[in-house]
ChimeraX commands (.cxc) that place a marker at each C-alpha (Angstrom):
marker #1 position 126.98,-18.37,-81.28 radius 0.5
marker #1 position 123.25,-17.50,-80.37 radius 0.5
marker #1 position 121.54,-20.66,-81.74 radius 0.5
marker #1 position 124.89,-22.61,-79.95 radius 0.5
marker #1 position 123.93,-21.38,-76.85 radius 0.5
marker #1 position 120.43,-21.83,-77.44 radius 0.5
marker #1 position 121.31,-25.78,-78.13 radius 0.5
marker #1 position 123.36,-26.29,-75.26 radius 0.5
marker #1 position 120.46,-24.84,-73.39 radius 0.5
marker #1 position 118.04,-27.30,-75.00 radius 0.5
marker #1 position 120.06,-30.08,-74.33 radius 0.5
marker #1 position 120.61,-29.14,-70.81 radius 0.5
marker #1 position 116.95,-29.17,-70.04 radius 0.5
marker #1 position 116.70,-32.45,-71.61 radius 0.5
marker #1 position 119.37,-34.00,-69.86 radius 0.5
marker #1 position 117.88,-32.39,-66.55 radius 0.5
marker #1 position 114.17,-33.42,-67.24 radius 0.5
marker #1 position 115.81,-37.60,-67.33 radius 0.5
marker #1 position 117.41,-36.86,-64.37 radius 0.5
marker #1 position 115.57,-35.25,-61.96 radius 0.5
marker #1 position 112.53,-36.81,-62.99 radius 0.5
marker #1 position 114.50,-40.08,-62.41 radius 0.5
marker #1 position 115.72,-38.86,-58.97 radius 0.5
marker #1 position 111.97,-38.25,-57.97 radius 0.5
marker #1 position 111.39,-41.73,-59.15 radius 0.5
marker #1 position 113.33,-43.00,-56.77 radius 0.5
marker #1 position 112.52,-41.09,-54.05 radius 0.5
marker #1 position 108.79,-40.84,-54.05 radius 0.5
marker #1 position 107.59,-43.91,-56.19 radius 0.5
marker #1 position 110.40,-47.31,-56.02 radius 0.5
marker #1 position 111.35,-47.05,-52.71 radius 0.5
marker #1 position 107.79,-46.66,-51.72 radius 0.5
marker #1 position 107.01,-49.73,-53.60 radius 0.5
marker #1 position 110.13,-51.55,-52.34 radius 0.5
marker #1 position 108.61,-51.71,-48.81 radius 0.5
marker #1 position 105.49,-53.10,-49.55 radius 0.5
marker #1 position 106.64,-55.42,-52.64 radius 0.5
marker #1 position 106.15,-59.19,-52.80 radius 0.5
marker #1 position 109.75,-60.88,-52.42 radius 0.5
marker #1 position 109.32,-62.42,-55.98 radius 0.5
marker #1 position 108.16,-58.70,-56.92 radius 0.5
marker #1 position 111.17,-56.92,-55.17 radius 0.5
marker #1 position 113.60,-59.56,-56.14 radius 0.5
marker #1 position 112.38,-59.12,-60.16 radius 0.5
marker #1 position 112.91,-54.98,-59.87 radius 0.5
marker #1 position 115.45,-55.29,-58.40 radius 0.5
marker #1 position 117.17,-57.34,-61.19 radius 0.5
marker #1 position 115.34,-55.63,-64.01 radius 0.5
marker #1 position 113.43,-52.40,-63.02 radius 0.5
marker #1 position 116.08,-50.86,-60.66 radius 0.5
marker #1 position 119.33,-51.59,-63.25 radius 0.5
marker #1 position 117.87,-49.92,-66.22 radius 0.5
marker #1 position 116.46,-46.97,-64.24 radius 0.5
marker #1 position 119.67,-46.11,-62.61 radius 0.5
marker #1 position 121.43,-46.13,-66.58 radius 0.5
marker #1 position 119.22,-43.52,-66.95 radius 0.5
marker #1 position 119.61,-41.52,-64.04 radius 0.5
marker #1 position 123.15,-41.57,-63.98 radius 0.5
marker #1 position 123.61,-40.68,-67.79 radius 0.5
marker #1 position 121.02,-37.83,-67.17 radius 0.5
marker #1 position 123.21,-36.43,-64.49 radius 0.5
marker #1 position 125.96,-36.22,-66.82 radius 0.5
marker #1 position 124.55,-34.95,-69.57 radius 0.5
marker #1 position 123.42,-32.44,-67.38 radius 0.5
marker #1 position 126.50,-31.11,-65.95 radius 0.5
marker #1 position 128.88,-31.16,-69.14 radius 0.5
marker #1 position 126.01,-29.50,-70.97 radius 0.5
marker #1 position 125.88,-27.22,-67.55 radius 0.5
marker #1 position 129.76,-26.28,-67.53 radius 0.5
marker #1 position 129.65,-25.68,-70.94 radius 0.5
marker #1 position 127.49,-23.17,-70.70 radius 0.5
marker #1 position 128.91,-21.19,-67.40 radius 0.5
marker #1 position 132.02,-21.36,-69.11 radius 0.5
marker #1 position 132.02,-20.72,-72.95 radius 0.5
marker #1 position 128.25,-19.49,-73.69 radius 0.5
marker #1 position 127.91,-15.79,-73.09 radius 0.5
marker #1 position 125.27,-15.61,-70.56 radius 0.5
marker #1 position 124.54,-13.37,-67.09 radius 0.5
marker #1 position 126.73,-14.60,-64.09 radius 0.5
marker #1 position 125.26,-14.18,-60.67 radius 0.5
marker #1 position 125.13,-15.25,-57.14 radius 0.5
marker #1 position 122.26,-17.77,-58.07 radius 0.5
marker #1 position 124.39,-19.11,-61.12 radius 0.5
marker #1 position 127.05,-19.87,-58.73 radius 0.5
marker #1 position 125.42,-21.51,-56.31 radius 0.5
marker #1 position 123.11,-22.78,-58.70 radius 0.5
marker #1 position 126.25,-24.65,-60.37 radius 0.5
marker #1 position 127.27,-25.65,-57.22 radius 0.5
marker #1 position 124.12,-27.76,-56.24 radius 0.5
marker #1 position 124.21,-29.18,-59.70 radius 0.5
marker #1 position 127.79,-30.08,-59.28 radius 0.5
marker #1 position 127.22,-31.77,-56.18 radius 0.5
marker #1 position 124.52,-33.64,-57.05 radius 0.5
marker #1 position 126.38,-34.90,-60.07 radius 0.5
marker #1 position 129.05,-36.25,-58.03 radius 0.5
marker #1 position 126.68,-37.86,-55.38 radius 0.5
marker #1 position 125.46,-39.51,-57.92 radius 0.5
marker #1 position 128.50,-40.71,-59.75 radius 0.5
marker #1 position 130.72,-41.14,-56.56 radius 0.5
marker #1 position 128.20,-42.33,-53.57 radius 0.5
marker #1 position 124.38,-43.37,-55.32 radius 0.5
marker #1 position 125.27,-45.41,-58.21 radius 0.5
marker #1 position 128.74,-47.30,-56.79 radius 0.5
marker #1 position 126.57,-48.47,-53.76 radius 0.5
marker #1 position 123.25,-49.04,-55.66 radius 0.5
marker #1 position 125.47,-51.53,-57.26 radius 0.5
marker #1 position 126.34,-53.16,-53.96 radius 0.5
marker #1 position 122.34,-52.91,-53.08 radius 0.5
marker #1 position 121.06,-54.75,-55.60 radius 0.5
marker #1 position 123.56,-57.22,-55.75 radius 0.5
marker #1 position 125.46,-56.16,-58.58 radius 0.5
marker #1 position 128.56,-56.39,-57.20 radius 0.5
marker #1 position 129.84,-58.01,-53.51 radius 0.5
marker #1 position 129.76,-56.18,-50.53 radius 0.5
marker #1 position 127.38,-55.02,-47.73 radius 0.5
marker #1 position 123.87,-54.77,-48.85 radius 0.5
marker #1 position 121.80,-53.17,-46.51 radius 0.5
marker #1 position 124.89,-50.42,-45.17 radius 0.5
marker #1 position 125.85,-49.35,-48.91 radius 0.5
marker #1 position 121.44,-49.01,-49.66 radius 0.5
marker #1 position 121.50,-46.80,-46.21 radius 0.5
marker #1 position 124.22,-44.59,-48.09 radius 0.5
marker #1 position 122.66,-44.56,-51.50 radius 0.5
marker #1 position 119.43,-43.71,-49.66 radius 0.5
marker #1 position 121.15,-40.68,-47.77 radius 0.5
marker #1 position 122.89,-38.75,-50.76 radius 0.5
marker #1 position 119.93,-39.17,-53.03 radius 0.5
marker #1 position 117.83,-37.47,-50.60 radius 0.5
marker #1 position 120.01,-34.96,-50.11 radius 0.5
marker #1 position 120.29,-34.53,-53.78 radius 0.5
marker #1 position 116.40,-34.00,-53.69 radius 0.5
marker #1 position 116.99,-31.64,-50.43 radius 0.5
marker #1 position 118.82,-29.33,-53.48 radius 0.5
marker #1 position 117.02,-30.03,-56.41 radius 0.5
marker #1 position 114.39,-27.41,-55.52 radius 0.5
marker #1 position 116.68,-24.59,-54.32 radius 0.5
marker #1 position 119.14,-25.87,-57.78 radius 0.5
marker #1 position 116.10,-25.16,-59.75 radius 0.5
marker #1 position 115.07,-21.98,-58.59 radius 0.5
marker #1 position 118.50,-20.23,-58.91 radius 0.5
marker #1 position 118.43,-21.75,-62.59 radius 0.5
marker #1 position 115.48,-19.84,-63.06 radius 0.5
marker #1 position 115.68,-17.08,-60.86 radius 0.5
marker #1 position 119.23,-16.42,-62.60 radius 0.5
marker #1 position 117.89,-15.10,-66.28 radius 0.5
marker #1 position 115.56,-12.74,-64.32 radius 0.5
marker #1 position 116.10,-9.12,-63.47 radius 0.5
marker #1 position 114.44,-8.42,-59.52 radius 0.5
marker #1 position 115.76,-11.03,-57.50 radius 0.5
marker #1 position 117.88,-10.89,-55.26 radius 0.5
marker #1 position 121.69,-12.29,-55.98 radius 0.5
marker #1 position 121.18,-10.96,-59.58 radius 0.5
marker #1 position 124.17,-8.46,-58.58 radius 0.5
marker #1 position 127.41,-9.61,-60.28 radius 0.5
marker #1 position 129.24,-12.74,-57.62 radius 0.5
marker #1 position 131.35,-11.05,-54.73 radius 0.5
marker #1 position 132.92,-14.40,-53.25 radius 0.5
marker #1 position 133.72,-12.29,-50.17 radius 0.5
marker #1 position 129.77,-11.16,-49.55 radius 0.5
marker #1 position 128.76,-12.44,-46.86 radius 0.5
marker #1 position 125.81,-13.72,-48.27 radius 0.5
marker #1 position 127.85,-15.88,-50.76 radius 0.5
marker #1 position 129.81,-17.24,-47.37 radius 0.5
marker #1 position 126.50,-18.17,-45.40 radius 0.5
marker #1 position 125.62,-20.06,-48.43 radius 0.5
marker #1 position 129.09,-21.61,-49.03 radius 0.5
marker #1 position 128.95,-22.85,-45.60 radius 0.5
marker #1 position 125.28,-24.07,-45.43 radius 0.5
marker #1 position 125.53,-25.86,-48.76 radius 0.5
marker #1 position 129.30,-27.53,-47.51 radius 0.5
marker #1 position 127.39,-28.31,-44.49 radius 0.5
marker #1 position 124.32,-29.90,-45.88 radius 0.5
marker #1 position 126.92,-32.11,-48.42 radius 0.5
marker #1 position 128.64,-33.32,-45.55 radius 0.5
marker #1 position 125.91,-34.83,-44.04 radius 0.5
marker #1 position 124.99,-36.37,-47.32 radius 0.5
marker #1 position 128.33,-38.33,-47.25 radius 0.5
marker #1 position 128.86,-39.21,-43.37 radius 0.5
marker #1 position 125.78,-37.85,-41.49 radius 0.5
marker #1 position 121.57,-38.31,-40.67 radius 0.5
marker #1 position 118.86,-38.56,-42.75 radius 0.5
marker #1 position 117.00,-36.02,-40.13 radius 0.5
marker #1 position 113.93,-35.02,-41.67 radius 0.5
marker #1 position 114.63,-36.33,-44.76 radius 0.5
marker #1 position 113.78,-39.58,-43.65 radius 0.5
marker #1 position 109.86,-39.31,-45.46 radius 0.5
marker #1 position 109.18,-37.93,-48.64 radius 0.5
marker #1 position 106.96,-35.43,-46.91 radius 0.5
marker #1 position 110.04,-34.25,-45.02 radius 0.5
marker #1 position 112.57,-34.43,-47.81 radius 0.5
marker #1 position 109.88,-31.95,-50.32 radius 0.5
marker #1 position 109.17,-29.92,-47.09 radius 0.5
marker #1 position 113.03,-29.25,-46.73 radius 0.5
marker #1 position 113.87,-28.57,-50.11 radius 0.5
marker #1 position 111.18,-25.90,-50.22 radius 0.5
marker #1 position 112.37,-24.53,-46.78 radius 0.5
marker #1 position 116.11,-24.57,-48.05 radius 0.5
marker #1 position 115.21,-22.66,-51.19 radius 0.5
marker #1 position 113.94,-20.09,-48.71 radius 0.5
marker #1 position 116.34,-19.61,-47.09 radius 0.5
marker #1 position 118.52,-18.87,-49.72 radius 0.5
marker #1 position 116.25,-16.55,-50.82 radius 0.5
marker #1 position 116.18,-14.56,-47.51 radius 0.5
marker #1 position 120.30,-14.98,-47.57 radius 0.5
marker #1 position 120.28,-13.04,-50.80 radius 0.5
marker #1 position 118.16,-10.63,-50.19 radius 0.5
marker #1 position 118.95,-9.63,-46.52 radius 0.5
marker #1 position 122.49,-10.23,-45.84 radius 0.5
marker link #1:1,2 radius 0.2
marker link #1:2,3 radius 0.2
marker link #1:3,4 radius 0.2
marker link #1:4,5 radius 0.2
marker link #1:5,6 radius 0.2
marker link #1:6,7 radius 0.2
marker link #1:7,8 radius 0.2
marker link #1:8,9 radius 0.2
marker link #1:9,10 radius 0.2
marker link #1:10,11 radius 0.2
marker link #1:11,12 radius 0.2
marker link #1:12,13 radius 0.2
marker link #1:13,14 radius 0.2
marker link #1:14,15 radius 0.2
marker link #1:15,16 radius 0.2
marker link #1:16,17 radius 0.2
marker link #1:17,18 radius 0.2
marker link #1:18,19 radius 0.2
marker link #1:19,20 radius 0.2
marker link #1:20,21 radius 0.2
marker link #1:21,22 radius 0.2
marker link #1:22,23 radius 0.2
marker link #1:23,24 radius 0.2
marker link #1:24,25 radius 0.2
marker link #1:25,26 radius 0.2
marker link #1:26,27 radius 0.2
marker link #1:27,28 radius 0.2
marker link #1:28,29 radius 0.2
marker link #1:29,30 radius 0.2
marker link #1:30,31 radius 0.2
marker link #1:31,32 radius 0.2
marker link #1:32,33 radius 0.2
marker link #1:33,34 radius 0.2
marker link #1:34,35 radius 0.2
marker link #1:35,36 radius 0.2
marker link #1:36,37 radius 0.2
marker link #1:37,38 radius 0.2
marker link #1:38,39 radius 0.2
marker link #1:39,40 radius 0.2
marker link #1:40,41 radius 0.2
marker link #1:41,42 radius 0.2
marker link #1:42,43 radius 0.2
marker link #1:43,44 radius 0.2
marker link #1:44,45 radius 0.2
marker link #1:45,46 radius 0.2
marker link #1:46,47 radius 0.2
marker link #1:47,48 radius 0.2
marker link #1:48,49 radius 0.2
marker link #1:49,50 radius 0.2
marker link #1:50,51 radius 0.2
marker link #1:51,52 radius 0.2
marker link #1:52,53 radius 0.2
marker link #1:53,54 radius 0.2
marker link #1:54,55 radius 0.2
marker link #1:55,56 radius 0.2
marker link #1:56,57 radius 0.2
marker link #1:57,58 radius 0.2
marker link #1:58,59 radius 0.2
marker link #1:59,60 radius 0.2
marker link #1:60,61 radius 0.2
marker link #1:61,62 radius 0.2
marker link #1:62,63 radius 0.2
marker link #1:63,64 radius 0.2
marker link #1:64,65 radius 0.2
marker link #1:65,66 radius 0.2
marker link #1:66,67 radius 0.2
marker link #1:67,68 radius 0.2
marker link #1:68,69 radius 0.2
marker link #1:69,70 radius 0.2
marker link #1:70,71 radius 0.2
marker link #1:71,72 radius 0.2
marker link #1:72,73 radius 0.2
marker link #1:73,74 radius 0.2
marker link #1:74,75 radius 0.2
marker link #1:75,76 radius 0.2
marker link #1:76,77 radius 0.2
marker link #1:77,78 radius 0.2
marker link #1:78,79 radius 0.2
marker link #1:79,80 radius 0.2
marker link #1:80,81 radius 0.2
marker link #1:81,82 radius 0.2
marker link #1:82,83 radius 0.2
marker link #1:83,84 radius 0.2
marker link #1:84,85 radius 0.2
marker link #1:85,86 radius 0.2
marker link #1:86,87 radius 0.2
marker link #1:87,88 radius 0.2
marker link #1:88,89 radius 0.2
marker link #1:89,90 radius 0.2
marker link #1:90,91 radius 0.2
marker link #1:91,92 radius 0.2
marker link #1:92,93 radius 0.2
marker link #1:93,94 radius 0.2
marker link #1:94,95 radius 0.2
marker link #1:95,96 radius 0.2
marker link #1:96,97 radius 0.2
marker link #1:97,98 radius 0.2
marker link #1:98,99 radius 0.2
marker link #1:99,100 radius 0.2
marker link #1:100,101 radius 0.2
marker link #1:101,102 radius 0.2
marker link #1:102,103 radius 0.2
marker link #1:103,104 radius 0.2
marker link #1:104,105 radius 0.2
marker link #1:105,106 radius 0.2
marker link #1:106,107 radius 0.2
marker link #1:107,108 radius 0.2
marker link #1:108,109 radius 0.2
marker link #1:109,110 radius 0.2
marker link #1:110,111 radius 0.2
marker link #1:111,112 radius 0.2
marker link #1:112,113 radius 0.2
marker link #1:113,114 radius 0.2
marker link #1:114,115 radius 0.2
marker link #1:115,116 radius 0.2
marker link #1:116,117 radius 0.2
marker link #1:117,118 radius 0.2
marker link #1:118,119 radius 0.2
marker link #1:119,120 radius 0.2
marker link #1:120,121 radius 0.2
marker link #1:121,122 radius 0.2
marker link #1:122,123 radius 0.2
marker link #1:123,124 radius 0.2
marker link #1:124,125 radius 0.2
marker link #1:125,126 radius 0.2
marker link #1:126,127 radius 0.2
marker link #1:127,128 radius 0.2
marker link #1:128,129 radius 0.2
marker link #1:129,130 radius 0.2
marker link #1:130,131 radius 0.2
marker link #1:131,132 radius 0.2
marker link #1:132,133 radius 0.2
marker link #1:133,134 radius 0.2
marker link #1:134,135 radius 0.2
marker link #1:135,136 radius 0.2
marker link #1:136,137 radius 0.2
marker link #1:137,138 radius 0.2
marker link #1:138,139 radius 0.2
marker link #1:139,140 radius 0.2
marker link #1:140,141 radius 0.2
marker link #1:141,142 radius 0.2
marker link #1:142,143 radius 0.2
marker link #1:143,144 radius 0.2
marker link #1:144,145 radius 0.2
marker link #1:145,146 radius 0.2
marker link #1:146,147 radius 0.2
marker link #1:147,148 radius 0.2
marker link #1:148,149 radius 0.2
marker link #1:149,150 radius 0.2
marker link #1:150,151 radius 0.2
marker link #1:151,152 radius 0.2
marker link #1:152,153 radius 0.2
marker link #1:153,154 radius 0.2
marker link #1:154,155 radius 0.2
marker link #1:155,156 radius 0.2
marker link #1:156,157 radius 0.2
marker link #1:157,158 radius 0.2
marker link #1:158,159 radius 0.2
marker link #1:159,160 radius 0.2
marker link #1:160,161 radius 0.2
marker link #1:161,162 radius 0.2
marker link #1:162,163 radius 0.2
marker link #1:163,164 radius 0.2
marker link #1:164,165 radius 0.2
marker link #1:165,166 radius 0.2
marker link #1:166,167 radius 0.2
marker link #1:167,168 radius 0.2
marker link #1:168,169 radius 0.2
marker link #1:169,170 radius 0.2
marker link #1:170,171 radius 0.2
marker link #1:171,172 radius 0.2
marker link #1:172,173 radius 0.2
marker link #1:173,174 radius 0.2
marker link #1:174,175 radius 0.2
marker link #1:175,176 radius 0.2
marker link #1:176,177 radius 0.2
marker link #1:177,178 radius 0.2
marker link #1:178,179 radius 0.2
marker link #1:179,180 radius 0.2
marker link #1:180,181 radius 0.2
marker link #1:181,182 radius 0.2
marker link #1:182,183 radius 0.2
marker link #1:183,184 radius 0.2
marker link #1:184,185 radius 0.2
marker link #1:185,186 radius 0.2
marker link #1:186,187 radius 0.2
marker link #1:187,188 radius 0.2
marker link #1:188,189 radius 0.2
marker link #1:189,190 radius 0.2
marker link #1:190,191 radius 0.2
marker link #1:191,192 radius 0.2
marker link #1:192,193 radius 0.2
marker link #1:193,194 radius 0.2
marker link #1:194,195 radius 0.2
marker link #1:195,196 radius 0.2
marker link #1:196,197 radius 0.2
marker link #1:197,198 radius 0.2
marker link #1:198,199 radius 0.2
marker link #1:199,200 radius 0.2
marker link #1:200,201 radius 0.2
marker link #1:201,202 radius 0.2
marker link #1:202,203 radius 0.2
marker link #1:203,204 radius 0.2
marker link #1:204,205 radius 0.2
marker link #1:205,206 radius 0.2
marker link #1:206,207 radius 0.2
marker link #1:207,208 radius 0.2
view
């Protein structure tokens, strides 16, 4: 059962390292390049580059969560506040992914019919908010196999530190589906806020 858990671990960080690395991709390198790119340039990615990339970020993200849940639920391992929420992020990014990125990526680049330049503004939107929690996601992966921090104490749903974060992180996902980019309009802003929400969470832990 060890050397199970150990795989599913592996596996997980594999998944996770196609993934994210694919979702900073995006968000830091194409879309950059999509501004200033030739319109034979843009038109070629966007047939070839952007198609392939996206198999690879969407597969990641699965991979990620069913190795993920398999874990929190079968593999014995230490269940905390940051696991929880942890999970959470990682479930929610999954889904933005799977539900909101890739189904209008796919009406972006012309994939499929519908209205280009609205279904790239919501693509854009929940893939920055899915960097927004990739830093805070990481951290309570990490922080969650480590004695000292705070939310290491076994999950009270009724804490009221597990509420402020319920709340903030419902919050935060409903603007991914229906609100502003904010802040997370650069990538400047988007890094800066993901640091600041991971932060936060921190000081929710620890002080409330």
């Amino acid at each position: 059962m060890e050397f199970l858990g150990f795989l599913f671990r592996w596996s997980h960080l594999l998944f996770g390292i196609a993934w994210i690395g694919m979702l900073f991709y995006f968000n830091f390198v194409q879309g950059g390049y999509f501004k200033q790119a030739s319109a034979e340039g843009l038109a070629d990615a966007k047939a070839k580059l952007a198609p392939s990339a996206l198999w690879w970020f969407r597969w990641g993200a699965m991979g990620t969560f069913l190795t993920g849940a398999i874990m929190l639920f079968t593999v014995p391992s230490a269940v905390s506040n940051y696991i929880w929420i942890g999970s959470l992020f990682g479930t929610l990014m999954f889904l933005n992914v799977w539900l909101i990125i890739w189904p209008n990526q796919k009406i972006a680049l012309g994939m499929v019919e519908g209205d280009g330049p609205a279904a790239g503004a919501k693509a854009l939107l929940a893939s920055r908010h899915n960097v927004l929690f990739s830093a805070p996601m990481a951290f309570c992966m990490l922080a969650s196999g480590h004695g000292g921090m705070g939310g290491w104490a076994a999950v009270d749903w009724s804490a009221t530190s597990m509420i402020v974060m319920l709340a903030l992180v419902a919050a935060l996902e409903a603007n991914a589906i229906v609100g502003k980019q904010g802040p997370l309009t650069t990538v400047k802003g988007v890094i800066h806020s993901s640091l600041a929400l991971t932060a936060v969470m921190v000081l929710v832990f620890n002080f409330l």
